[in-house]
VEXTOR-25027 format. One record per residue (C-alpha): residue in one letter; residue number from 1; x negated, z negated, y. Coordinates in steps of 0.02 Angstrom, whole numbers. Last residue first. Layout:
BEGIN
{aa:A, i:NUM, c1:X, c3:Z, c2:Y}
...
! end
This chain:
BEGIN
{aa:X, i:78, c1:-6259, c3:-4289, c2:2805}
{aa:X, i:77, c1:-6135, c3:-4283, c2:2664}
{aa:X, i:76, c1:-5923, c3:-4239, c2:2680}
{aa:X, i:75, c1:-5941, c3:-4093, c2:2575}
{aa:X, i:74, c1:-6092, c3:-4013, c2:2624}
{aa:X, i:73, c1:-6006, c3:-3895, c2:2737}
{aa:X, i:72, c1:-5919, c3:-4016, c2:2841}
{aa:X, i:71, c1:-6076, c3:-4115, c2:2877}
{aa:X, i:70, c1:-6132, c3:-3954, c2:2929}
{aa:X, i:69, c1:-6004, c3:-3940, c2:3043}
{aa:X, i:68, c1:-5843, c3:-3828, c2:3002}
{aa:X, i:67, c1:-5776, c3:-3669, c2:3073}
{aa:X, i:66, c1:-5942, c3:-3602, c2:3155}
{aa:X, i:65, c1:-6061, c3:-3716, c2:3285}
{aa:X, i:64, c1:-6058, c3:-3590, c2:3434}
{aa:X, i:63, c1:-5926, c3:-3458, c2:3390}
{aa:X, i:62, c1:-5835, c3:-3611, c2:3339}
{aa:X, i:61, c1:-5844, c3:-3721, c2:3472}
{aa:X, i:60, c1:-5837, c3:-3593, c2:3591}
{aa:X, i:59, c1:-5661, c3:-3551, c2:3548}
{aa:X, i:58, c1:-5639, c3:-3758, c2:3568}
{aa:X, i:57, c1:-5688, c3:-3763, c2:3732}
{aa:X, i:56, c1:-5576, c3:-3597, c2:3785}
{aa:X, i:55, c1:-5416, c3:-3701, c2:3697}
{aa:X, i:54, c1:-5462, c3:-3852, c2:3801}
{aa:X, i:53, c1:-5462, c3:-3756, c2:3960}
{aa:X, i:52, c1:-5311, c3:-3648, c2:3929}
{aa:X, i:51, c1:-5241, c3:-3834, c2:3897}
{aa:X, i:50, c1:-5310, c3:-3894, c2:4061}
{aa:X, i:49, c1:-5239, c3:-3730, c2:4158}
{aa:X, i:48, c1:-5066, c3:-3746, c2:4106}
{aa:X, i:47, c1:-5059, c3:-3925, c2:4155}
{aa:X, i:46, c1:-5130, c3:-3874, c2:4329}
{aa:X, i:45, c1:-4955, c3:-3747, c2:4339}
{aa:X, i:44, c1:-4863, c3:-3878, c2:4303}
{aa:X, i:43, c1:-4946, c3:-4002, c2:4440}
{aa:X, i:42, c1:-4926, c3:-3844, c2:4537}
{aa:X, i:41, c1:-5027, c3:-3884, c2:4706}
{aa:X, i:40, c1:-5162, c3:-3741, c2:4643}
{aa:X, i:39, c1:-5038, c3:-3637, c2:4612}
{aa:X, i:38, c1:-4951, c3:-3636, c2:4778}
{aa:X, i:37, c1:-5122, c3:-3572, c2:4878}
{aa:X, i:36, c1:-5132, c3:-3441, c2:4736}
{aa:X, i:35, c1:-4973, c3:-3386, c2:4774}
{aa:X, i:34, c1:-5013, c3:-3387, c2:4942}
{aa:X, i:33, c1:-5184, c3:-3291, c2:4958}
{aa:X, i:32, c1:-5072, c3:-3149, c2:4841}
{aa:X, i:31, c1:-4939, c3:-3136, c2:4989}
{aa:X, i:30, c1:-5077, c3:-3120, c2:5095}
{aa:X, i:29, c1:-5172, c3:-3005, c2:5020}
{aa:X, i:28, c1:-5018, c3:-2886, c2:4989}
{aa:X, i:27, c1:-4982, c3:-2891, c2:5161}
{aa:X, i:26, c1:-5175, c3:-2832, c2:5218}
{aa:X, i:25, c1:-5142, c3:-2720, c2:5094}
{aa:X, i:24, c1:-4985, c3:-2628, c2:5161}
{aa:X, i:23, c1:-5055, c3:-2612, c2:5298}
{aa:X, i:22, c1:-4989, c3:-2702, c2:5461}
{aa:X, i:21, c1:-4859, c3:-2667, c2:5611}
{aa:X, i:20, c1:-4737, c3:-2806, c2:5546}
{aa:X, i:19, c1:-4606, c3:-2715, c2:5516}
{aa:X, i:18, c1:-4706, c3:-2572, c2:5438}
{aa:X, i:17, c1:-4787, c3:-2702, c2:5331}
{aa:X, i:16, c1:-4614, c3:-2767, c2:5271}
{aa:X, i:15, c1:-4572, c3:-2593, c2:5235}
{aa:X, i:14, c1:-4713, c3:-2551, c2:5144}
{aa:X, i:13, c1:-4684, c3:-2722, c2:5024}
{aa:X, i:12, c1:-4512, c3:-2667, c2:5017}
{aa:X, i:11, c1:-4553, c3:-2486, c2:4936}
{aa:X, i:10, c1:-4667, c3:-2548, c2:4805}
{aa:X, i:9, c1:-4518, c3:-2692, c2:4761}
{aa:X, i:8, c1:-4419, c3:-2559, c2:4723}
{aa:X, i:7, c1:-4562, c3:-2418, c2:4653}
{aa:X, i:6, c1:-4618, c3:-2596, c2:4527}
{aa:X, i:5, c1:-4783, c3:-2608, c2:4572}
{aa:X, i:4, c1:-4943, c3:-2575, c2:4512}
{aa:X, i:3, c1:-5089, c3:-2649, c2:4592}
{aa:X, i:2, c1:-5255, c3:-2568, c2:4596}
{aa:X, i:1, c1:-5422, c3:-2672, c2:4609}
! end
């Protein structure tokens, strides 16, 4: 995976690690391990996800069944 930082923030992040006598990965992991961590305890965050949810259902709705259903198509008759 490659990251691309901003050359600020880029340059923090190495500090931090050179602080802390660590790579600048093993850093990077953990600040990503706790964002996700904080996501998934974002009740806003979990309403985001349920409607990216519903709209992925509903894409494969279509591709699977088309715009309309048969009963659709036939104008209104089974």
């Amino acid at each position: 995976m490659v990251l691309r930082l901003d050359p600020a923030l880029a340059e923090r992040l190495r500090l931090v690690a050179e602080v802390e006598h660590r790579s600048v990965s093993d850093v990077a992991r953990e600040a990503v391990a706790a964002l996700v961590e904080q996501r998934r305890a974002d009740r806003r965050f979990q309403a985001l996800l349920e409607d990216n949810l519903a709209r992925h259902r509903e894409a494969l709705r279509l591709l699977r069944d088309g715009p309309g259903t048969p009963c659709d198509a036939a104008g209104g008759a089974a």
